[in-house]
N, C-alpha and C positions, 0 to 999 in steps of 0.2 A: 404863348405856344398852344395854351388851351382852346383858346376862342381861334384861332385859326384852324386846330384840327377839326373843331366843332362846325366852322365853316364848310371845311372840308368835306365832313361827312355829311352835311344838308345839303352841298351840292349835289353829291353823287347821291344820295335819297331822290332830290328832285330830278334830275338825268333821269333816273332809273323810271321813276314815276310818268315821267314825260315819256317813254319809252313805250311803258306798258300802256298808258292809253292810248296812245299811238297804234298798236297792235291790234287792242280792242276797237277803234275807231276801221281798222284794216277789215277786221270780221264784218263790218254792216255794210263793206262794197258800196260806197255814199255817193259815189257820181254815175251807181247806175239809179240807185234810187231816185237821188234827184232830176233824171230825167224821167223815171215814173212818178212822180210825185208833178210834174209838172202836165203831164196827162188826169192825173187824178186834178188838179187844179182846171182846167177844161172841162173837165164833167163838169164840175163842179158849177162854173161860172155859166155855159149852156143850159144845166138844168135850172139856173135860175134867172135865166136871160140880163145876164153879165152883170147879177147886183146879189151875190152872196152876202149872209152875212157873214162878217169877218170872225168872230169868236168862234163858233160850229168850226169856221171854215178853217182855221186855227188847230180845233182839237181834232177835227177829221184827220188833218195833211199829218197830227205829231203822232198818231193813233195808228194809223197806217203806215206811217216812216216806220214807226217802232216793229208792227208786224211785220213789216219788210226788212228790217235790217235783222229780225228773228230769223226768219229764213236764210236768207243768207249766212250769216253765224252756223245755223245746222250745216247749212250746202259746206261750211270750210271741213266740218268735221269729216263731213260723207264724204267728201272728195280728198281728204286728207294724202290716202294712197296715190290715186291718179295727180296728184299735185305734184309731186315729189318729182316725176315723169316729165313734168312740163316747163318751159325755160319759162312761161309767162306767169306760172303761178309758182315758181321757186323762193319767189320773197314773202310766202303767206305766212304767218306766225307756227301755225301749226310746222309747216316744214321747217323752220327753222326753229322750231322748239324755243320758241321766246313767251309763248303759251302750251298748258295744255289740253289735252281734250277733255277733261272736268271740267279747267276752266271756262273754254266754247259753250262747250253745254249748257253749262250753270248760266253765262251768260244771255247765250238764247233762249234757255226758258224765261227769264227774267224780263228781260223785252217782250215775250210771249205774255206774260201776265199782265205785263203794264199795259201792251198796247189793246190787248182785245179788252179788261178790265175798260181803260179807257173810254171806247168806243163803245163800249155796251153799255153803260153807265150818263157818258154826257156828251153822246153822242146820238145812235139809233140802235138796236139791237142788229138790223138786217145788216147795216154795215161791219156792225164787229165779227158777226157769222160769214160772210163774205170774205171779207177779210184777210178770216182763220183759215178758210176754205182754200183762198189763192195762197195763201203760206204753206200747208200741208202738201198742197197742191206740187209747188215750187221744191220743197225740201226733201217732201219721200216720196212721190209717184213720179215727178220728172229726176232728179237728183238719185236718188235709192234705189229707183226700181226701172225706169226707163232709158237713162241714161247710158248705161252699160251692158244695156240690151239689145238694146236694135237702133240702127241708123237712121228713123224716122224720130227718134227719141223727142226732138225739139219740135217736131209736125203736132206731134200729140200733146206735149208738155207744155206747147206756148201758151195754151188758154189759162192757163195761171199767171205769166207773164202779160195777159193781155187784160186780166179783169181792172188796172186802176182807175180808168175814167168813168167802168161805171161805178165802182167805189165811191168817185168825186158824185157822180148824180144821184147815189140814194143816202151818202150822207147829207147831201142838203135836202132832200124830200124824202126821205123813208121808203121810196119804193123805183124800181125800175123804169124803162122808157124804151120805144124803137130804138132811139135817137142813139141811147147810151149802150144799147147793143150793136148797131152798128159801129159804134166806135170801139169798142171790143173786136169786132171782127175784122178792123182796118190792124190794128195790131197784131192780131191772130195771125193775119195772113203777110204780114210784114215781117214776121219772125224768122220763116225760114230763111229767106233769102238774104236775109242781115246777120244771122247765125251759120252759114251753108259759106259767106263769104270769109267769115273769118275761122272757118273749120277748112279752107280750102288753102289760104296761104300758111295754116299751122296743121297740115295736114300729117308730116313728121311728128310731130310733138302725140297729136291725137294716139297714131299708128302705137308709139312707144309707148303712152299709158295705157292703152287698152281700149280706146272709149271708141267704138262704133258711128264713128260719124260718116256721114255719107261718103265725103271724099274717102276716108277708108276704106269702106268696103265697097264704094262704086266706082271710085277715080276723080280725075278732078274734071276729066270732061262729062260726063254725066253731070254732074253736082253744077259745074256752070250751065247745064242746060235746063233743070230744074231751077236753080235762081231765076232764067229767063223767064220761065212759063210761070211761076209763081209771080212776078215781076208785074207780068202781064195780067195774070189774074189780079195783084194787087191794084194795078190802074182801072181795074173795073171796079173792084169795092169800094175804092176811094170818090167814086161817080156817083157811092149810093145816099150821101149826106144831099148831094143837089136834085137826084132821080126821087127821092120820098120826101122832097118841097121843104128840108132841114136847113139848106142855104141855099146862097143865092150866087149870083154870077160872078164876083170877086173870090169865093171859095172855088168856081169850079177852074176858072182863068188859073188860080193858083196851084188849084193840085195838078191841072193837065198839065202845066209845067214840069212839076217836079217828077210828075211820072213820066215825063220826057227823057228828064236827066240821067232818071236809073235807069229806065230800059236800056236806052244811051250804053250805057256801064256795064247793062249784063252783056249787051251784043257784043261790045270790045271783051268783054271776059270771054266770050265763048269761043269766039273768033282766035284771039292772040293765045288766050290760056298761059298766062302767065302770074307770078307773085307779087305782082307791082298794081296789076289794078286787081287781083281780088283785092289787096288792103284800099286801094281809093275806093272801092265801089263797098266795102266796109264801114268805109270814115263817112260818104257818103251817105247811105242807110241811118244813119243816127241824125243827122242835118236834117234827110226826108222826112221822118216820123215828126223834129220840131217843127218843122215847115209847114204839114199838113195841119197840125192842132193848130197852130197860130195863126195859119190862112181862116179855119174854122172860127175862129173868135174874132179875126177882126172883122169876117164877113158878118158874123154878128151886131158886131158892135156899131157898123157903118148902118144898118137896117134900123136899129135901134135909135 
């Protein structure tokens, strides 16, 4: 009778435990990270013309996850209120109080220590300052202070969301490149329109937390028509890897495609103005972004 209650009680220990890291694992948002993290890998492999070493390359990608997944952790906190509002973020820990906001906290400073420690230590200094810079960036100027201000919030805020690849290119050489700024600015400019799409079919949700996003306070035809023209402008930046002699004809065949596809998406968006393809031309925008990095490296690779 003993060893079975004893059983009993180590299972529900373990449940519980499995539970809570589970929650904790929820705060580091890991398959947005890993799609920056897979840009931060593209610096990385371009700045060193596709032969990184693997250890660096190693403590870079866990150095940065970790100050990424900091960020985030903060962003559950800051956003706690407007979460509560929103059907997509109703299963966050903090809104259902399966954590609390000490524990957030506590946790993201923690990943905050390790990862910038990390990166300054056996890594480069300039990345771990970098780094810290897109995390603050991320957490209290867009998240804190932008977000709930003004409808351009993510125009201004993206360039923290856009700094990974160069991340990737000065943790393998310690210092910046065109190259790796252009690829920040392919980002930069790819944000609103993959942000603008999914504030456009959760435009309710928006409206009821409070948060200012364009489709709130412009509509949803404005906001598809800004997707288009940013759209557009993004099929120009993406022209600027092949127009400043960075790749070569397999990169550029590939992104004029892809920039085919979206324009494609914003024109049917703007046109129908419906909930059906803002979310395609949403799900689409995350496809784009891998598609471009990966055209960039195999045109590499095939040069190479």
């Amino acid at each position: 009778m003993n060893n079975s209650v004893l059983v009993e009680s180590y299972s529900k220990k373990l449940i519980a435990s499995r539970k809570t890291i589970k929650d904790f694992l929820a705060l580091c948002k890991v398959n947005v990270i890993l799609l920056m993290l897979v840009t931060v890998f593209v610096g990385a492999c371009l700045a060193t013309d596709m032969r990184p070493a693997i250890i660096p390359l190693i403590l870079a990608l866990i150095g940065i996850a970790l100050l990424a997944a900091s960020g985030a952790a903060f962003n559950h906190g800051i956003d706690q209120g407007r979460d509560k509002a929103m059907a997509r973020t109703r299963h966050r820990p903090l809104v259902k109080n399966t954590l609390s906001l000490s524990q957030v906290y506590t946790f993201a400073s923690i990943l905050c220590i390790l990862g910038f420690s990390l990166l300054w230590l056996l890594v480069n200094p300039l990345t771990a300052v970098l780094s810290l810079a897109s995390m603050v960036g991320y957490a209290l100027i867009y998240s804190h202070w932008l977000k709930p201000r003004t409808p351009q919030n993510i125009t201004i805020g993206g360039l923290a969301g856009a700094m990974p690849p160069l991340l990737g290119w000065v943790a393998m050489t310690g210092e910046t490149h065109p190259l790796a700024w252009v690829l920040v600015l392919i980002i930069f400019t790819w944000t609103p329109p993959h942000f603008w799409a999914l504030a456009y079919y959760r435009q309710q949700e928006y409206a009821k937390a409070k948060v200012p996003m364009l489709s709130v306070t412009h509509g949803k035809e404005f906001t598809s028509l800004q997707m288009l023209l940013y759209t557009l402008l993004l099929s120009l930046v993406t022209l600027l890897p092949y127009l400043l002699n960075f790749s070569n004809l397999l990169y550029l065949v590939g992104s004029v495609l892809c920039n085919m596809g979206f324009i494609y998406l914003a024109i049917r968006l703007f046109i129908e103005q419906n909930t059906k393809r803002a979310q395609q031309t949403f799900r689409y925008s995350i496809l784009y972004l891998l598609l471009i990095f990966i055209f960039l490296m195999l045109d590499r690779l095939i040069v190479l």
